[in-house]
C-alpha positions in Angstrom: -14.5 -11.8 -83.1 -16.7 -12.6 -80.1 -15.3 -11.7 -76.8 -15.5 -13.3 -73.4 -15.3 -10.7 -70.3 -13.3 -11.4 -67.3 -11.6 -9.5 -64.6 -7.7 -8.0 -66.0 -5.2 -7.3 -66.1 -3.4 -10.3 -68.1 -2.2 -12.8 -65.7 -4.9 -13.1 -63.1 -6.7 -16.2 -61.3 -9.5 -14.5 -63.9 -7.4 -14.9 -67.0 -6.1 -18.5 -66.0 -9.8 -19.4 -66.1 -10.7 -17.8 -69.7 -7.9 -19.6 -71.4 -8.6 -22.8 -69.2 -12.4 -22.7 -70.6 -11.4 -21.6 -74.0 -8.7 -24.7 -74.5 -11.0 -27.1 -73.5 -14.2 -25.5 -75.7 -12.1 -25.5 -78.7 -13.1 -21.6 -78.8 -11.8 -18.7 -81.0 -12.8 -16.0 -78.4 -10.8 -13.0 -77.5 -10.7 -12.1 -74.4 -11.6 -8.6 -73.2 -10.1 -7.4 -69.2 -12.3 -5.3 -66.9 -11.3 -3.8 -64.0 -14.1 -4.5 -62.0 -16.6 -7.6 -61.3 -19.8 -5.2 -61.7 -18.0 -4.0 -65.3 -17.0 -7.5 -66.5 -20.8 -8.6 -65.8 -22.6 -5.7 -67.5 -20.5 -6.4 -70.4 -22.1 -10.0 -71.0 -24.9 -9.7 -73.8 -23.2 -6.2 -75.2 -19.5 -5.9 -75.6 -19.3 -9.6 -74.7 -20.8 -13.1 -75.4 -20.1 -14.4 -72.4 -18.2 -13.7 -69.3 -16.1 -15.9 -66.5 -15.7 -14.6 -63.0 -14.8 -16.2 -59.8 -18.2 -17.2 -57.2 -16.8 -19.0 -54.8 -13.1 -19.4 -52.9 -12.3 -22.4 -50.5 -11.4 -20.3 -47.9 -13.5 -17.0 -48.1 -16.7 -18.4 -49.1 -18.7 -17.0 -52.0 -18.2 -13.9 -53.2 -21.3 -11.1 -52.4 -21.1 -8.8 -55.8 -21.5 -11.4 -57.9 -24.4 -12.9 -56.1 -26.0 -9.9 -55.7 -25.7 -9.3 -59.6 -27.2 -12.4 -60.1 -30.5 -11.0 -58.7 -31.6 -8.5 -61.1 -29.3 -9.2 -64.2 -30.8 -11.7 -67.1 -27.8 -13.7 -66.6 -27.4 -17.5 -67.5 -24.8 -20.3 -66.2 -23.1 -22.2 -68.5 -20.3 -23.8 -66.8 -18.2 -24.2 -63.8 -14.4 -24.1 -63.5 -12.2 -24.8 -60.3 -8.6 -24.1 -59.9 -6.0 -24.3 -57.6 -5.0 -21.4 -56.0 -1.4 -20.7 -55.2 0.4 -17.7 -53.6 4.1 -16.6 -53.6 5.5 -13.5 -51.9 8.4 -11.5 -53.9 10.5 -8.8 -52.7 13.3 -6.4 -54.1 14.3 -7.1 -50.8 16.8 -10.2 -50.2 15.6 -10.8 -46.8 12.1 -11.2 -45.3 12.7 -9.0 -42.0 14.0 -6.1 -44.8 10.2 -5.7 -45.9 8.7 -2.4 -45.3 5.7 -2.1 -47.7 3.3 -5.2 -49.1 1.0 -4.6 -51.7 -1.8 -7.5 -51.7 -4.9 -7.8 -53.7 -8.1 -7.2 -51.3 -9.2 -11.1 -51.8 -5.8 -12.8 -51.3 -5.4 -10.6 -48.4 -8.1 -12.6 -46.7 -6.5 -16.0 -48.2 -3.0 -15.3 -46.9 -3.6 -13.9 -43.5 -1.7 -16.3 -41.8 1.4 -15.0 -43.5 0.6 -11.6 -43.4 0.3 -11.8 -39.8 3.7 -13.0 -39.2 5.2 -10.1 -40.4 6.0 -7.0 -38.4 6.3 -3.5 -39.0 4.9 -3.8 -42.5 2.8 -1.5 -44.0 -0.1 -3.6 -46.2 -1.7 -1.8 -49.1 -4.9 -3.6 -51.0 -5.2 -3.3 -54.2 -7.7 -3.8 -57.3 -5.9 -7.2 -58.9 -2.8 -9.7 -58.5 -1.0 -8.3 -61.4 -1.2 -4.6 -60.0 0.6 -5.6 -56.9 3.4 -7.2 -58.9 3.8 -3.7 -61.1 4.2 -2.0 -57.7 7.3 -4.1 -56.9 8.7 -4.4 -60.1 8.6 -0.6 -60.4 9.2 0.3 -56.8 11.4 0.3 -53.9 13.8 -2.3 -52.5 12.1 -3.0 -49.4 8.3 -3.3 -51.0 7.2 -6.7 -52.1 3.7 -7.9 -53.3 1.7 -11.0 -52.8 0.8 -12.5 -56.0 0.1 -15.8 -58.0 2.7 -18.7 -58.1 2.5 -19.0 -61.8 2.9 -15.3 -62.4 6.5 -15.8 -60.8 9.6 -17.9 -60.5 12.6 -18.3 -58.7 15.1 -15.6 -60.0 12.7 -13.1 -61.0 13.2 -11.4 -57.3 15.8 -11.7 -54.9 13.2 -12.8 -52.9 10.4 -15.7 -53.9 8.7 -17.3 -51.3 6.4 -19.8 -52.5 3.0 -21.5 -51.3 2.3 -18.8 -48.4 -2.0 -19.3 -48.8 -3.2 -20.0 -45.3 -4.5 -23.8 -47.2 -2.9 -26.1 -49.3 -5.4 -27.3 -50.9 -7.2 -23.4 -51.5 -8.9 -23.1 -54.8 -11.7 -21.0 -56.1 -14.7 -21.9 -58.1 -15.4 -19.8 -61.6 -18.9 -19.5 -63.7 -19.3 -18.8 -67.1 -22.3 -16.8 -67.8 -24.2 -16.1 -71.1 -27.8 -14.2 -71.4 -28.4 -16.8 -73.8 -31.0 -18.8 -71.8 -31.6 -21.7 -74.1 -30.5 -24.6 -72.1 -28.3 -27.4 -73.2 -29.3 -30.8 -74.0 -28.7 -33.0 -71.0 -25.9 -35.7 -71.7 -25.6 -39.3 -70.6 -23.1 -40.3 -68.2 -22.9 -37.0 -67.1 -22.9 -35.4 -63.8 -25.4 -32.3 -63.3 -25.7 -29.1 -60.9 -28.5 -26.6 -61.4 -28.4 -23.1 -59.4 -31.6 -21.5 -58.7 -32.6 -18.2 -56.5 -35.4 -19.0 -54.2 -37.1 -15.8 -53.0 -40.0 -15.3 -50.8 -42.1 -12.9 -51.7 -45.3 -13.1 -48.9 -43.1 -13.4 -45.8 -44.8 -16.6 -45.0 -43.3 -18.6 -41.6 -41.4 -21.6 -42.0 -40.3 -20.3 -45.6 -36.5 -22.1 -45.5 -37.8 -24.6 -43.4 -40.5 -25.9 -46.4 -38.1 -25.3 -49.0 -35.3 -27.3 -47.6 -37.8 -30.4 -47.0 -39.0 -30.3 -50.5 -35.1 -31.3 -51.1 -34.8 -33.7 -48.5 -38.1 -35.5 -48.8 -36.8 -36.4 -52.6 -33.1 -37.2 -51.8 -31.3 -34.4 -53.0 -28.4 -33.4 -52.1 -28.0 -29.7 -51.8 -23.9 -28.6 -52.2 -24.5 -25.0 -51.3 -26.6 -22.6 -49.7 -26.3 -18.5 -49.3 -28.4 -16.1 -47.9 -28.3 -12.7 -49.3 -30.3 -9.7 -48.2 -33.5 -8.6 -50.0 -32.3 -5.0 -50.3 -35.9 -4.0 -49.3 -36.8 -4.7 -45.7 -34.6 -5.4 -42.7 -34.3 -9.3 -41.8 -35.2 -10.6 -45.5 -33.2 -12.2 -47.6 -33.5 -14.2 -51.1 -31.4 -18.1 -50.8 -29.0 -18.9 -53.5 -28.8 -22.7 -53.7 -26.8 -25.2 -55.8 -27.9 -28.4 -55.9 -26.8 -32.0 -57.7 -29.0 -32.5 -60.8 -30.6 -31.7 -63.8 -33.8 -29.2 -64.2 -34.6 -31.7 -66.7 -34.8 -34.4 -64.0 -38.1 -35.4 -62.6 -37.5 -35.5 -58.7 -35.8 -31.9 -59.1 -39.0 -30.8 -61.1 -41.5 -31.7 -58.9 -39.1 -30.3 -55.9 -39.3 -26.9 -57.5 -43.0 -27.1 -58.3 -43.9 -27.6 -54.8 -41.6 -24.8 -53.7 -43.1 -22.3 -56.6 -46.5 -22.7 -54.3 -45.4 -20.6 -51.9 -41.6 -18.6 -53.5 -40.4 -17.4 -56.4 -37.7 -19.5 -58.0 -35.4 -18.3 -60.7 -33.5 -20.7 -62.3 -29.6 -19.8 -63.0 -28.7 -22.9 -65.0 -27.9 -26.7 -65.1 -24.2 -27.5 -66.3 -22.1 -30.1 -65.8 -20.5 -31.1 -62.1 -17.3 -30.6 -61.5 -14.9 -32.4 -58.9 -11.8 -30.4 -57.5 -9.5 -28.7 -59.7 -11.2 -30.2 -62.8 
């Protein structure tokens, strides 16, 4: 059975996303749960057809290991996915002051800080996934608690639930499915497009962002995201990973990104349909 790879345990933001993309693909795909981003992404093209990990959060920006992956793996996109991102507290404890120990996952740490911060004398451990914090509490003490997803949970599981405690409302995170098949799809009517592409500069010319960022603007297009990430090589360089609305196959983003292969390297990640939030 083919396999799509994604970050475990069973439960996560990670695993909402699979079965999100396999219900709406009509797929028979098993999924297969890494512990790790840099695992989950090696295992795309081996162990697994494809894989679907989170980019981008609302709140935290994009996430640096997978862009980094991006730079050197032979990896494709395929598709986006965006959901809403929701976190409860629980506790064996029945009051909130009671808490002595939180467990949190190392990204919604940085989601829920807000809350975090407003309690005292707590001791906050990270750790790897959602669904490790909630084993903690379920197997630990009365005063620990854990920070986890709001559909992992419901009132009467704990003595404690406190719902909706992300610093925003209206937090979700972005997910991309990636293949190493690089065949592109046939661009469909009536559909919305955005392609990502890495942009690297590889003779240290002046004005290098400068130039690439007109050869948008002069034709209209409307960049939706842009990130920096170090070369790895020298001190002060860095490679731009850019999304963009449209199709590769459209003739205003083709003769954009002939005029910036003049002077850069361009790799392009993939065109796939546009999503708007929590689609």
């Amino acid at each position: 059975m083919k396999k799509i790879a994604t970050l475990g345990p069973k439960g996560t933001f990670s695993d909402t996303a699979s079965q999100k993309y396999i219900a709406a693909q009509n797929l028979s795909h098993e999924i297969e749960y890494f512990d790790s981003i840099k695992l989950a992404l090696n295992a795309v093209g081996h162990s697994c057809e494809i894989g679907i990990l989170p980019v981008e959060n609302f709140s935290e920006g994009f996430i640096s290991l997978v862009l980094d992956h991006l730079l050197d793996a032979d990896l494709f996109i395929m598709a986006e996915i965006r959901l809403p991102i929701r976190f409860s507290l629980v506790s064996n404890s029945r009051l909130k002051q009671d808490i002595k120990h939180l467990f949190v996952q190392f990204v919604a740490k940085g989601q829920c800080s807000e809350f975090i911060g407003s309690l005292h004398n707590v001791e906050v451990e990270s750790t790897e996934s959602n669904i490790e914090s909630l084993v903690h509490v379920q197997q630990g003490q009365g005063n620990y608690a854990a920070i986890v997803p709001s559909n992992a949970v419901q009132f009467g599981d704990f003595p404690l639930v406190l719902e909706d405690i992300n610093d925003y409302k209206n937090n979700e995170t972005r997910f991309l499915v990636f293949s190493k098949d690089h065949t592109l799809a046939a661009k469909q009517a009536n559909t919305d497009y955005k392609t990502s592409v890495i942009v690297m500069d590889e003779n240290d010319h002046p004005g290098f962002l400068g130039e690439v960022l007109l050869s948008f603007s002069s034709r209209k297009i409307n960049l939706t995201s842009i990130m920096s990430r170090p070369t790895r090589q020298t001190f002060g360089k860095y490679h731009f990973f850019i999304d963009f609305d449209g199709h590769i196959e459209d003739k205003v983003i083709a003769l954009a990104l002939a005029e910036i292969k003049v002077n850069c390297k361009v790799k392009v990640l993939g065109s796939y349909p546009k999503l708007n939030a929590q689609s």
